[in-house]
Steps between C-alpha positions, in 0.01 A plus 500: 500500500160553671484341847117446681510416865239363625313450851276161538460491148423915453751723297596742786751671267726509158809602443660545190881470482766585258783256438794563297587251218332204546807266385669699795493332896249691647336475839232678656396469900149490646422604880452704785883665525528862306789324335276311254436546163113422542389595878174369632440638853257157643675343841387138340820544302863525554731748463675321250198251372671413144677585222398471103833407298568528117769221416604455148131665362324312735315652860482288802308548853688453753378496872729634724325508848446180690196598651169590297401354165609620085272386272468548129175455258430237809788319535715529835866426485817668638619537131325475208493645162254783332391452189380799261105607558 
């Protein structure tokens, strides 16, 4: 899965991360803490900002932090899903 963070609208970085079998529960964590899978060192966001879950072949955003914003292809929501592309 390739993951683009981005700052005001500009890719700051991309990550690319390997998942095992997709049909598998999966999760992969986004923040500031070393104990992330994808670490972005910015102090606009958490420690613990959200989490991307794989249930039943199917990945899901999930915001974890109650402070700051997640949004995807510009949509903001505390959990939403990603779609392919």
């Amino acid at each position: 899965m390739r993951l683009t963070v981005l700052k005001n609208h500009v890719p700051i970085n991309e990550f690319l991360v390997e998942t095992p079998d997709h049909r598998e529960r999966y999760e992969i964590y986004v923040g500031r803490s070393e104990d992330c899978h994808v670490l972005i060192e910015d102090p606009l966001i958490s420690r613990h900002h959200f989490v991307l879950k794989n249930e039943d072949g199917k990945w899901f955003c999930e915001k974890l932090s109650q402070l700051g914003l997640v949004s995807l292809n510009g949509s903001s929501a505390n959990r939403i899903q990603v779609q392919e592309g």
